[in-house]
MOPAC internal coordinates of N, CA, C and O (Angstrom, degrees):
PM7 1SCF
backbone

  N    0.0000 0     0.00 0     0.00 0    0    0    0
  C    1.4425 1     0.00 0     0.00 0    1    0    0
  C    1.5346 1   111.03 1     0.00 0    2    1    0
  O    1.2310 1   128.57 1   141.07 1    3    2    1
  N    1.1899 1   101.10 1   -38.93 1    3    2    1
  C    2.1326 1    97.66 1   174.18 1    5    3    2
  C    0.9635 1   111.35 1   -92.81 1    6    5    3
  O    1.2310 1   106.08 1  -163.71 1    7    6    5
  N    1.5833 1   143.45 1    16.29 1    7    6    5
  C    1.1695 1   158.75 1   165.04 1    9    7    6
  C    2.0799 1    85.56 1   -82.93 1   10    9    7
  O    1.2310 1   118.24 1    99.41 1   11   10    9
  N    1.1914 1   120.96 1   -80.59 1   11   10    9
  C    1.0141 1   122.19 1  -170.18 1   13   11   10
  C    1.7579 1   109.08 1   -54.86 1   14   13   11
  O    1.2310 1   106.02 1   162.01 1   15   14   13
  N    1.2646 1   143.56 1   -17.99 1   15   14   13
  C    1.0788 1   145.67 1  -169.58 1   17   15   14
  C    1.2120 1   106.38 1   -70.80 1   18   17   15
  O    1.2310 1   125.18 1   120.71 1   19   18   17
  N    1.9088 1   107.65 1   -59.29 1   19   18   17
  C    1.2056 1   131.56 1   173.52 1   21   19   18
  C    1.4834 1   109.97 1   -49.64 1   22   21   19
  O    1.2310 1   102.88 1   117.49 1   23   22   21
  N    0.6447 1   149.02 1   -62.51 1   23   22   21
  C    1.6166 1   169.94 1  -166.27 1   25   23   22
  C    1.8626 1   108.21 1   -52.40 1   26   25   23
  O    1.2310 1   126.70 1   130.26 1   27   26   25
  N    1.7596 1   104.71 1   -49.74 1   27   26   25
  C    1.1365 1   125.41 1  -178.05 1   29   27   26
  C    1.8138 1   107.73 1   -77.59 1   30   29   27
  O    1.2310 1   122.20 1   147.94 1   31   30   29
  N    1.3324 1   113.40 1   -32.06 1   31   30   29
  C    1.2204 1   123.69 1   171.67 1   33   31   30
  C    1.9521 1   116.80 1   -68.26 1   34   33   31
  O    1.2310 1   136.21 1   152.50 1   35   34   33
  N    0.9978 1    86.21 1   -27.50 1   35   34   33
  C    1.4371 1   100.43 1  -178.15 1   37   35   34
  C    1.5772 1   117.44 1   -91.77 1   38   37   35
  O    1.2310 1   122.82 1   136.15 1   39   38   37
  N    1.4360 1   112.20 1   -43.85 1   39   38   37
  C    1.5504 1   114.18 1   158.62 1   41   39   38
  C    1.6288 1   123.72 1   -64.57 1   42   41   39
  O    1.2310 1   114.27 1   142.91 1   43   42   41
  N    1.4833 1   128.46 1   -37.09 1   43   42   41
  C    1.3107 1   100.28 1   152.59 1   45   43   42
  C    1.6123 1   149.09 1   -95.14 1   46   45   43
  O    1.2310 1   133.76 1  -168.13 1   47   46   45
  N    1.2016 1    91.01 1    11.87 1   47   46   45
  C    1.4182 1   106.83 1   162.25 1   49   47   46
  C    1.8490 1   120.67 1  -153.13 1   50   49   47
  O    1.2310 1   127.22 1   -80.74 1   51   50   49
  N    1.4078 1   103.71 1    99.26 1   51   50   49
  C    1.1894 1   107.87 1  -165.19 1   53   51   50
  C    1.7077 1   121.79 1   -62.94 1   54   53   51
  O    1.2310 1   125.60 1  -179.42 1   55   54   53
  N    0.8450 1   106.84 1     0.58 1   55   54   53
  C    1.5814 1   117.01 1  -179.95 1   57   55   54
  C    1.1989 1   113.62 1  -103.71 1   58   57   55
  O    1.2310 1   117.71 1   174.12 1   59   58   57
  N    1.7556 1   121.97 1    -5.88 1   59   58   57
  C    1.5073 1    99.62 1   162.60 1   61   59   58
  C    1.5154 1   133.47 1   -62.87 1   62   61   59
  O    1.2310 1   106.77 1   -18.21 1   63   62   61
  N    1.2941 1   142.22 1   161.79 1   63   62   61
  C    0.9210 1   110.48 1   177.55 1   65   63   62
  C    1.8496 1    93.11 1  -111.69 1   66   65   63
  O    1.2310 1   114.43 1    -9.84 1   67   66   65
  N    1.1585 1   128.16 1   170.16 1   67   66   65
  C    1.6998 1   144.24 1  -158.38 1   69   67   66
  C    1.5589 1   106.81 1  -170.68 1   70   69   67
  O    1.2310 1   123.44 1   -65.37 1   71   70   69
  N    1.0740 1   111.01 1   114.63 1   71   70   69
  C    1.3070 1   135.67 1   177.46 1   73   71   70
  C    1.6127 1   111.60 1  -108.93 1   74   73   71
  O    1.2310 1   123.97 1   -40.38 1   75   74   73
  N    0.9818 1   110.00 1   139.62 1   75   74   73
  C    1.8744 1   108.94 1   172.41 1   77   75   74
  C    1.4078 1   108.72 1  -143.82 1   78   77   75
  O    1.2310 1   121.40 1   -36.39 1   79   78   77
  N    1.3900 1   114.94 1   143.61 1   79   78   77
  C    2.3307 1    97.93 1  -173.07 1   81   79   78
  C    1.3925 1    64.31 1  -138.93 1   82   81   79
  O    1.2310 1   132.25 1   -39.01 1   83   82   81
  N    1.4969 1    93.95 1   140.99 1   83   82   81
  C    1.7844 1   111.39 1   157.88 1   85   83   82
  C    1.2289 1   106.04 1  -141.04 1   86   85   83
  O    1.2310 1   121.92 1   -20.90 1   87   86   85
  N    1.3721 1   113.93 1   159.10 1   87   86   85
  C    1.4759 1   125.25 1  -177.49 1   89   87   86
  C    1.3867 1   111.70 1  -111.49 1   90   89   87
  O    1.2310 1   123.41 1   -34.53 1   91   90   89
  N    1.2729 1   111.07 1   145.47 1   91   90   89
  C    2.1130 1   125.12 1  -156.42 1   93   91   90
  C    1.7998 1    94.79 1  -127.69 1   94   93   91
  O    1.2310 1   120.39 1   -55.94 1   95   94   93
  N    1.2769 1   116.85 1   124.06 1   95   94   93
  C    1.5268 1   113.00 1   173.37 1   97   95   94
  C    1.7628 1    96.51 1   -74.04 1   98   97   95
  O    1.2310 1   123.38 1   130.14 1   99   98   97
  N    1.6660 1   111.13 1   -49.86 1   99   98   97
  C    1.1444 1   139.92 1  -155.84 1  101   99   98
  C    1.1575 1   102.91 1  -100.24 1  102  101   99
  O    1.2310 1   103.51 1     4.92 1  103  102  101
  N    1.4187 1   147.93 1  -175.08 1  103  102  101
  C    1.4445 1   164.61 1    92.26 1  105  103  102
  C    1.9947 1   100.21 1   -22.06 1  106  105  103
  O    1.2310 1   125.61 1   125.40 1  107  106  105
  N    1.2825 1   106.84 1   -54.60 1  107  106  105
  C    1.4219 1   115.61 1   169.19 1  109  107  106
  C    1.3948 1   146.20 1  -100.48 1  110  109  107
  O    1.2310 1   131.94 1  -167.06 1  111  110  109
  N    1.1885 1    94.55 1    12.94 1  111  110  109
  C    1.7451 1   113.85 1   172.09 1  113  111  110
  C    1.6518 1   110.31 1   -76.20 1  114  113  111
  O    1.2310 1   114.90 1   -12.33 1  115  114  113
  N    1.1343 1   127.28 1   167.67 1  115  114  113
  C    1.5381 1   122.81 1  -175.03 1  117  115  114
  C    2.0746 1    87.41 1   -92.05 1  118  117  115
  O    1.2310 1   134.86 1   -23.21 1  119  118  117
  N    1.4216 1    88.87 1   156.79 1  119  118  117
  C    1.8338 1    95.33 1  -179.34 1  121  119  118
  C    1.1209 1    74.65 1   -78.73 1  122  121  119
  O    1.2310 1   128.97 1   -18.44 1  123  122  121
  N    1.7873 1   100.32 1   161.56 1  123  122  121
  C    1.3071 1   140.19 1   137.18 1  125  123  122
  C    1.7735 1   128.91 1   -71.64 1  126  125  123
  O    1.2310 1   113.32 1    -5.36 1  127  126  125
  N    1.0933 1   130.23 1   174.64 1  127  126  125
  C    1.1851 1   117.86 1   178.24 1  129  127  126
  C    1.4834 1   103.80 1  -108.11 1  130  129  127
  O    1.2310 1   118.45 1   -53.44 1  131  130  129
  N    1.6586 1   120.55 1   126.56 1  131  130  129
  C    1.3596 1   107.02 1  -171.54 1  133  131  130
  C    1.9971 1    90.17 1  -107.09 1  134  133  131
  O    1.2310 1   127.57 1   120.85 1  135  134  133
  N    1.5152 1   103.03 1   -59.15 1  135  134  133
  C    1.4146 1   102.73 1  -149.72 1  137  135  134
  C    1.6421 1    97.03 1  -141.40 1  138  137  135
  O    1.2310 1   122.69 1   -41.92 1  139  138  137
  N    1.6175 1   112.46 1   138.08 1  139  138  137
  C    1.4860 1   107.89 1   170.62 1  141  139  138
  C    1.1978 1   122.23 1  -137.88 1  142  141  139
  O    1.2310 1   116.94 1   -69.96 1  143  142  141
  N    1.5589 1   123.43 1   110.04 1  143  142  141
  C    1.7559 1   127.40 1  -151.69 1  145  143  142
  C    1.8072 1    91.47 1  -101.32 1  146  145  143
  O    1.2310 1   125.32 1   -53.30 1  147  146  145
  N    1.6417 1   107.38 1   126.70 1  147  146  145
  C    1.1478 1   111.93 1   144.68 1  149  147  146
  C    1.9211 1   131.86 1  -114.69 1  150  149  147
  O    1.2310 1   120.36 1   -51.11 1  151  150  149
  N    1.4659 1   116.91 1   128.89 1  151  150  149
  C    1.6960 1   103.47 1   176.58 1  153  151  150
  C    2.2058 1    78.95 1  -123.44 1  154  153  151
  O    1.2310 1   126.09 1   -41.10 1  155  154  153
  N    1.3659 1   105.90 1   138.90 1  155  154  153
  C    1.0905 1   123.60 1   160.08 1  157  155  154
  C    1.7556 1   129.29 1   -85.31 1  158  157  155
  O    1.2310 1   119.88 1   -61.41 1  159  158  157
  N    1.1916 1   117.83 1   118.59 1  159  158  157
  C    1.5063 1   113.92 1  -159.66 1  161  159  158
  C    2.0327 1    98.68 1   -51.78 1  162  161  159
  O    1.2310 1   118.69 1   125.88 1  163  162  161
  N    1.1684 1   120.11 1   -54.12 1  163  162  161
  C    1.4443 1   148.01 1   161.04 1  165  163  162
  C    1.5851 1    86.93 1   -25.42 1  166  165  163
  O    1.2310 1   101.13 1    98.89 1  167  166  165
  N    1.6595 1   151.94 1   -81.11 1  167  166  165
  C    0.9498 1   157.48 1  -122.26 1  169  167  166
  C    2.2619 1    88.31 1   -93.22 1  170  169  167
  O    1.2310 1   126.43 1   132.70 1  171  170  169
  N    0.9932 1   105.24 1   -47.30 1  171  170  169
  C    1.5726 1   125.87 1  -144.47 1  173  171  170
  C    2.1153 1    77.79 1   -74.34 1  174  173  171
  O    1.2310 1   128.15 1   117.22 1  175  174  173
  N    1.3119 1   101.92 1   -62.78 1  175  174  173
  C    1.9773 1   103.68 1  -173.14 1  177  175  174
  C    1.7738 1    96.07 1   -62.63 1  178  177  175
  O    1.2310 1   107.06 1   149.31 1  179  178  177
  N    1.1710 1   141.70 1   -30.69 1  179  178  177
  C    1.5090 1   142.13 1  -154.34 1  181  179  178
  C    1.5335 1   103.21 1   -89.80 1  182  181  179
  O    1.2310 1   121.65 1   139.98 1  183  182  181
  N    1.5513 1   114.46 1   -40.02 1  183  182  181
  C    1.8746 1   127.47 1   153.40 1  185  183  182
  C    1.1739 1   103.26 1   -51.29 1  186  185  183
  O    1.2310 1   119.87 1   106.87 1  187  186  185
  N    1.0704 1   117.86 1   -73.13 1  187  186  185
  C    1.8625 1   101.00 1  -165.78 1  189  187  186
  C    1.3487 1   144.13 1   -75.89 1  190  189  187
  O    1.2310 1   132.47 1   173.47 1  191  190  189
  N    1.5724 1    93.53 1    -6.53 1  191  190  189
  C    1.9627 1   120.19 1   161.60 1  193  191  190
  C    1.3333 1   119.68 1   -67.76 1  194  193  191
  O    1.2310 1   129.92 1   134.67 1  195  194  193
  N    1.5869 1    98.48 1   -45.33 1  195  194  193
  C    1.6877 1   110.03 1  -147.34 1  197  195  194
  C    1.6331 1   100.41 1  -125.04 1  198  197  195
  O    1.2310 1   111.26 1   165.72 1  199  198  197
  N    0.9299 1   134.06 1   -14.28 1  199  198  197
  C    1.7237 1   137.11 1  -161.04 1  201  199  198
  C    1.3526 1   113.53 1  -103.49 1  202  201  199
  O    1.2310 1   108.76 1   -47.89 1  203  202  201
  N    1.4027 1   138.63 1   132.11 1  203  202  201
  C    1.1734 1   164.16 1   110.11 1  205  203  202
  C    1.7626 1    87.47 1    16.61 1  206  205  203
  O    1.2310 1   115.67 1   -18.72 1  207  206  205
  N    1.5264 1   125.83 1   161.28 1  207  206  205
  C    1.0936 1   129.30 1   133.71 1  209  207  206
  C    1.1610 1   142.90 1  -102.70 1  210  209  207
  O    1.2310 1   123.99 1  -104.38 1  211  210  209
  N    1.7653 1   109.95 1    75.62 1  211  210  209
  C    1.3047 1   110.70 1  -155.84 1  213  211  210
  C    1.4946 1   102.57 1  -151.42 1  214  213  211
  O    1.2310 1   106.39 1   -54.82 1  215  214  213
  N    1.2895 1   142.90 1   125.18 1  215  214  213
  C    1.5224 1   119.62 1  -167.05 1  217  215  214
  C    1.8042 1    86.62 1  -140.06 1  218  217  215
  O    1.2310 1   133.32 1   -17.39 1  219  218  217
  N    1.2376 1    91.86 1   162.61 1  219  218  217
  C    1.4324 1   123.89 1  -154.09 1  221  219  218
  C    1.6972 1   106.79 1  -131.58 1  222  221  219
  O    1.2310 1   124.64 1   -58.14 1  223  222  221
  N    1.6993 1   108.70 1   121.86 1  223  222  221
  C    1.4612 1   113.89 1  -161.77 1  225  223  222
  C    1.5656 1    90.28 1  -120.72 1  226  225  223
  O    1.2310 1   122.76 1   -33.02 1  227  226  225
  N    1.3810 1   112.32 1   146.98 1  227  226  225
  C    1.4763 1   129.23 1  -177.90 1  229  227  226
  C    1.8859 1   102.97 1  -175.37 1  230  229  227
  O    1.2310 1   136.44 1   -25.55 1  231  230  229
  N    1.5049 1    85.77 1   154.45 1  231  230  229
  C    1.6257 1    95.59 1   168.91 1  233  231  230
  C    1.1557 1   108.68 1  -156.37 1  234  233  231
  O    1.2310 1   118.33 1   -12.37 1  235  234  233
  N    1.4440 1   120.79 1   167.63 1  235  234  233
  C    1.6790 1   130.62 1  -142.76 1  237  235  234
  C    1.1638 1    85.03 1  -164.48 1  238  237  235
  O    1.2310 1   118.52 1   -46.35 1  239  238  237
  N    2.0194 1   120.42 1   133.65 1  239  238  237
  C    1.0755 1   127.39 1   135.87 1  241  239  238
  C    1.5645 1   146.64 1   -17.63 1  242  241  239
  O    1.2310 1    99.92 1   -43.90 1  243  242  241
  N    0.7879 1   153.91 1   136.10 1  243  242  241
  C    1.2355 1   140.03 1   133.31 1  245  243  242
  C    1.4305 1   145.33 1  -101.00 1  246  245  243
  O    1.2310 1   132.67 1   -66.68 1  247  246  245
  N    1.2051 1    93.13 1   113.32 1  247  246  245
  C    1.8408 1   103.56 1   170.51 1  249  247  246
  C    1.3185 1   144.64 1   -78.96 1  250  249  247
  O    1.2310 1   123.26 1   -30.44 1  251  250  249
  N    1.2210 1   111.35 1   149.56 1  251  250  249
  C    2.1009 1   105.65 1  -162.30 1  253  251  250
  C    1.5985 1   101.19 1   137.00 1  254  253  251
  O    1.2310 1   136.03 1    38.81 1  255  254  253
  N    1.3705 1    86.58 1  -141.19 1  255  254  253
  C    1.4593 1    89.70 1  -157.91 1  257  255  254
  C    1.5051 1   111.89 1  -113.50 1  258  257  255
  O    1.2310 1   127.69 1  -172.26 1  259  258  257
  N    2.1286 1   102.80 1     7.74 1  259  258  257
  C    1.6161 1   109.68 1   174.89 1  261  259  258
  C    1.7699 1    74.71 1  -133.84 1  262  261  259
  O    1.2310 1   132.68 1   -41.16 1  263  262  261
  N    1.6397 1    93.12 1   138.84 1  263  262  261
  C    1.1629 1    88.31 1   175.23 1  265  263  262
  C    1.7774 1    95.37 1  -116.09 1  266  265  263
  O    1.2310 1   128.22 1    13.93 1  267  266  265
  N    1.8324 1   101.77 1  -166.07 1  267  266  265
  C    1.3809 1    83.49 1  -169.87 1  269  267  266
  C    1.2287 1    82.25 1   158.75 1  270  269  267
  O    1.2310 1   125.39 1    13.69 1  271  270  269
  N    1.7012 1   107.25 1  -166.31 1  271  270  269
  C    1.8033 1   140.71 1   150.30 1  273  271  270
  C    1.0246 1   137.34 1   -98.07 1  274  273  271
  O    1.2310 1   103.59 1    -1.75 1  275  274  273
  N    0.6748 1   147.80 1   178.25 1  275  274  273
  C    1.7114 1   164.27 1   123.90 1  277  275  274
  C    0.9337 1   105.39 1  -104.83 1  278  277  275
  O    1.2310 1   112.71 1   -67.21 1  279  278  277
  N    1.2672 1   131.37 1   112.79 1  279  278  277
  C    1.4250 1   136.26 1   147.40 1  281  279  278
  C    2.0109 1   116.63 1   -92.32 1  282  281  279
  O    1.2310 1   128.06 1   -68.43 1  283  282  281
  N    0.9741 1   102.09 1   111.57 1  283  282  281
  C    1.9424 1   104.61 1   179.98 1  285  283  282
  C    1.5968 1   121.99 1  -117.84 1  286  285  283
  O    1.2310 1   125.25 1   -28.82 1  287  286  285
  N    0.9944 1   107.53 1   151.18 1  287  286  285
  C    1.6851 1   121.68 1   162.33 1  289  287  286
  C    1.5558 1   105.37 1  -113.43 1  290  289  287
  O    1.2310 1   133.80 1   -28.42 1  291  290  289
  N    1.6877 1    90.93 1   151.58 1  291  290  289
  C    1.2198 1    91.94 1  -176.59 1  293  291  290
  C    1.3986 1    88.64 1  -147.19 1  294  293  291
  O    1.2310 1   119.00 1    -4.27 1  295  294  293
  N    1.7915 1   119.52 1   175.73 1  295  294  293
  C    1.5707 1   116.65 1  -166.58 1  297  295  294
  C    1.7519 1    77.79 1  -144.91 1  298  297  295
  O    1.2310 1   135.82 1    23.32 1  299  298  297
  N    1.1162 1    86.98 1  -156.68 1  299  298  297
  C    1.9785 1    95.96 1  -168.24 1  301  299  298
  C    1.7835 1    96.59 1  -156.70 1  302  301  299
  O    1.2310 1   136.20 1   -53.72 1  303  302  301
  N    1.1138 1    86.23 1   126.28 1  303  302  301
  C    1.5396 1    95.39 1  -168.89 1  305  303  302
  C    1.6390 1   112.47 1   -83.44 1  306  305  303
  O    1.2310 1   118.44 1    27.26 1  307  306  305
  N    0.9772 1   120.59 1  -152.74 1  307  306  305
  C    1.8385 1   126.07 1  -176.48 1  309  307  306
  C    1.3306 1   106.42 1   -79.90 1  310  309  307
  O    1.2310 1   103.88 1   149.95 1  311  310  309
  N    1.5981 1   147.30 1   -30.05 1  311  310  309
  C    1.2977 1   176.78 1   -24.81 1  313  311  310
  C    1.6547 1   117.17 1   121.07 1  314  313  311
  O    1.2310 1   142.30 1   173.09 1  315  314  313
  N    1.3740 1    74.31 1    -6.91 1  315  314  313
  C    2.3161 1    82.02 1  -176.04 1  317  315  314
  C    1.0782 1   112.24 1    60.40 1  318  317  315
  O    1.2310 1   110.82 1  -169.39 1  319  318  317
  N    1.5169 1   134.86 1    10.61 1  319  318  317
  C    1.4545 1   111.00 1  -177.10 1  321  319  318
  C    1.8681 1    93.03 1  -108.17 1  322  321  319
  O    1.2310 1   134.78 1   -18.52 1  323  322  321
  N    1.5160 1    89.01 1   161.48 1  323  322  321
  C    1.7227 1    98.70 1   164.77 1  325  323  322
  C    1.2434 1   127.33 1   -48.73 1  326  325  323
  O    1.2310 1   126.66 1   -35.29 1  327  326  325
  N    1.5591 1   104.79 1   144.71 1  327  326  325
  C    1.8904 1   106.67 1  -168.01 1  329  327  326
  C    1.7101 1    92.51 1  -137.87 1  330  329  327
  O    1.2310 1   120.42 1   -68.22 1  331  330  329
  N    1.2872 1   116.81 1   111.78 1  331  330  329
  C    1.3990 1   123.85 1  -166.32 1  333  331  330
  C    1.6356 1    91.21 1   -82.25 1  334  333  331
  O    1.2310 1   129.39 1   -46.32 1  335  334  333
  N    1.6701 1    99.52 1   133.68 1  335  334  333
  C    1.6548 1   116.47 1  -167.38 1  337  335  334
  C    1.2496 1   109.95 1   -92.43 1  338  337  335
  O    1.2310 1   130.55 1   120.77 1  339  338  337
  N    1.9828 1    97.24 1   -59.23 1  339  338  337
  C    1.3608 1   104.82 1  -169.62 1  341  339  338
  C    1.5784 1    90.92 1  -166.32 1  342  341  339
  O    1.2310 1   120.78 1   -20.73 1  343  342  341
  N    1.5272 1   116.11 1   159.27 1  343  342  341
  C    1.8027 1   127.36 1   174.14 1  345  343  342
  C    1.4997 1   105.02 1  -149.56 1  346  345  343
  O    1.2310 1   131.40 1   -14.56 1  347  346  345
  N    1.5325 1    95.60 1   165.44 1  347  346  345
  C    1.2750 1   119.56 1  -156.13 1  349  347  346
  C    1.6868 1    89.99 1  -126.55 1  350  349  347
  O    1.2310 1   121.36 1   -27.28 1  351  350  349
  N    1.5119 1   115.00 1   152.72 1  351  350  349
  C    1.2444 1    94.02 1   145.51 1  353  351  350
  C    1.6529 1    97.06 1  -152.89 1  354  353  351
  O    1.2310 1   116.96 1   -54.54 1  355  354  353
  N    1.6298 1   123.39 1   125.46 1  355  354  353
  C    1.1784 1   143.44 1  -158.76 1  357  355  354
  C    1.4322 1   118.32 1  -126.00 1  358  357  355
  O    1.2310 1   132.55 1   -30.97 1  359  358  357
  N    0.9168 1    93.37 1   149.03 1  359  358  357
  C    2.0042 1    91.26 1   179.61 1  361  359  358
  C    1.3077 1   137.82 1   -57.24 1  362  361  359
  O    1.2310 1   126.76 1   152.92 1  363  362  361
  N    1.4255 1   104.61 1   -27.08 1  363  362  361
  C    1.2435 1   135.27 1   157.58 1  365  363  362
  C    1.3109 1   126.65 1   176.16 1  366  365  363
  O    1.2310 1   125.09 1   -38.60 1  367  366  365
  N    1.5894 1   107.83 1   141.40 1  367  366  365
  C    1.4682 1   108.80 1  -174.48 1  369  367  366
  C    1.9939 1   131.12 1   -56.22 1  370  369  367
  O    1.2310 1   131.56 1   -54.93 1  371  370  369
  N    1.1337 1    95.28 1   125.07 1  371  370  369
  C    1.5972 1    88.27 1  -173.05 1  373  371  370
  C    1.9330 1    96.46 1  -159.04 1  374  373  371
  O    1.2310 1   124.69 1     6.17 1  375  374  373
  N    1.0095 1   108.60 1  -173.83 1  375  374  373
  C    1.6374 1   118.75 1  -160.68 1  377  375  374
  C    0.9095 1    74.80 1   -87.94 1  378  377  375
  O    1.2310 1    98.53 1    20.47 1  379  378  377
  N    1.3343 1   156.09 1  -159.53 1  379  378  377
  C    1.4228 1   160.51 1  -125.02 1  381  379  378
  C    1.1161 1   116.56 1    -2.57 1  382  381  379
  O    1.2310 1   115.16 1   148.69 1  383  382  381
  N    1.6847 1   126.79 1   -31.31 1  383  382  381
  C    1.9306 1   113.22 1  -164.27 1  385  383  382
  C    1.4831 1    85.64 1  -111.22 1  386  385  383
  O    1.2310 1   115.89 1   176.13 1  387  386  385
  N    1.6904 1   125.42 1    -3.87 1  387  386  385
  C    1.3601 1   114.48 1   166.90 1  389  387  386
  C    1.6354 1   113.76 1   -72.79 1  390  389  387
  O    1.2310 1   124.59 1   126.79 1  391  390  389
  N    1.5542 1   108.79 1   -53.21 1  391  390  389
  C    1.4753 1   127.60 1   170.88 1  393  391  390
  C    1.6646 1   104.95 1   -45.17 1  394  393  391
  O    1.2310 1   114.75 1   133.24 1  395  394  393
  N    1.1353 1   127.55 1   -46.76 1  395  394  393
  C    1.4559 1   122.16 1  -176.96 1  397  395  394
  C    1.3167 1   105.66 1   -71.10 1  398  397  395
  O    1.2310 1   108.53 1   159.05 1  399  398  397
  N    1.1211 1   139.05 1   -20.95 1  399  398  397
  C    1.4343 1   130.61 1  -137.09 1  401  399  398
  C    1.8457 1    90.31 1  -119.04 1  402  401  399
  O    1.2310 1   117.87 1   135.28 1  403  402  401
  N    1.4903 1   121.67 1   -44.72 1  403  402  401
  C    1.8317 1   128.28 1   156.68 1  405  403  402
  C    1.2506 1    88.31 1   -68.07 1  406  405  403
  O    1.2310 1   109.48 1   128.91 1  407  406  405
  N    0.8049 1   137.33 1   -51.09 1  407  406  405
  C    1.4903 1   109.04 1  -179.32 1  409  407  406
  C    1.6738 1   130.30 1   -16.77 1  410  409  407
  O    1.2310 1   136.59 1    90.75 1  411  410  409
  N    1.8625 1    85.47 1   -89.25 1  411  410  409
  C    1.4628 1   109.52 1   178.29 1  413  411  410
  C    1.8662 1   104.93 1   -61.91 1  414  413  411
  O    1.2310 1   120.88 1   160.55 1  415  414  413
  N    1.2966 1   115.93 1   -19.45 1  415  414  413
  C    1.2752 1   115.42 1  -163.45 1  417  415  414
  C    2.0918 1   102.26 1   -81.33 1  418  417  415
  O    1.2310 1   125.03 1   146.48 1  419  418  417
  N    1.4772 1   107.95 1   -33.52 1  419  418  417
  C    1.4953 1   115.53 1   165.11 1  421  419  418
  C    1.4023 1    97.75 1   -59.79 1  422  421  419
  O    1.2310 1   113.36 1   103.58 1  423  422  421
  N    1.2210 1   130.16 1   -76.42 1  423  422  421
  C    1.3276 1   121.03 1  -161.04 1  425  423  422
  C    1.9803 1   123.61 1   -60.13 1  426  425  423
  O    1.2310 1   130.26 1   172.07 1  427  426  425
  N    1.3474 1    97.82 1    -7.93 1  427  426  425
  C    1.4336 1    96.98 1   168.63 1  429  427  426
  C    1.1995 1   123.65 1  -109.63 1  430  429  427
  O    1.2310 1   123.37 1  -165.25 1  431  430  429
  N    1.3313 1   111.15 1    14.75 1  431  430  429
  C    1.6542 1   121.67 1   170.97 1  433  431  430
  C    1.7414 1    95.83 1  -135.74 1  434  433  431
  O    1.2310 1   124.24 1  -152.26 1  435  434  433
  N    0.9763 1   109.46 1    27.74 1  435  434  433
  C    1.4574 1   117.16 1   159.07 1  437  435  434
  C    1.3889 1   109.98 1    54.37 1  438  437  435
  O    1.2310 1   115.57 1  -146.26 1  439  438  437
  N    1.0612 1   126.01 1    33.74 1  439  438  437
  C    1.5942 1   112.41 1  -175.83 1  441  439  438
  C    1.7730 1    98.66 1  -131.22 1  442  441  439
  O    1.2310 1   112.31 1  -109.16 1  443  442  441
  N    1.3571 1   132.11 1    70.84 1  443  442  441
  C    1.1257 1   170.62 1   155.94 1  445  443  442
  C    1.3583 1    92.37 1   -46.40 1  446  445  443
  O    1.2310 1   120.99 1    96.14 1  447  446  445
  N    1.0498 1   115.71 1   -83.86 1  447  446  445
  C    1.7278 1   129.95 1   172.91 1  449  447  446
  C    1.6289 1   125.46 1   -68.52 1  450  449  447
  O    1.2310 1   120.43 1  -153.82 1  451  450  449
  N    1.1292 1   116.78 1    26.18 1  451  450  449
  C    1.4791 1   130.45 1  -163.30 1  453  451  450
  C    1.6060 1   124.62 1    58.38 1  454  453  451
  O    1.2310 1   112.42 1     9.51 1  455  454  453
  N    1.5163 1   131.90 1  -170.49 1  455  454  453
  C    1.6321 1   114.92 1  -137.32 1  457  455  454
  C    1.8676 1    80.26 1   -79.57 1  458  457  455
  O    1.2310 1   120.10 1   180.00 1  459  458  457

């Protein structure tokens, strides 16, 4: 089903970017859910019009019936209030799903090579 979410996110707007990491015991085992990156093409043009250059990292539990993270950035717009960049949502926070998550988050604001 988040195979198809991702997929649907990506067919109407081709510039989002969508990341998904799953984990395989097997070649034939069903994946697990490891990690799920969203940046919105809409979010990515609305940063570089309107935003401060300054972004803001935090993460929050989640409760229900998938548990997990959120890991987010956020920027601050002309108005001072928060301008959601890009989110993660991971199984739990640890140096690796932080490192993956700046990771993909350098390479979709293009600064690979610093700002």
């Amino acid at each position: 089903m988040l195979w198809d979410y991702a997929d649907e996110l990506i067919l109407k707007n081709p510039g989002n970017t969508i990341k998904m990491a799953v984990n395989r015991v097997t070649l034939e085992s069903p994946p697990h859910f490891k990690r799920f990156y969203v940046y919105f093409e809409a979010l990515k043009r609305g940063r570089k019009e309107g935003c401060r250059p300054i972004l803001g990292l935090d993460g929050c539990f989640l409760k229900g019936p998938f548990k997990g993270e959120l890991l987010a950035v956020v920027g601050k717009n002309g108005n001072n209030q928060m301008y959601p960049v890009a989110w993660v949502i991971v199984k739990g926070e640890c140096i690796d799903s932080w490192v993956w998550f700046l990771s993909l988050l350098t390479a979709s604001l293009g600064m690979e090579h610093g700002f």
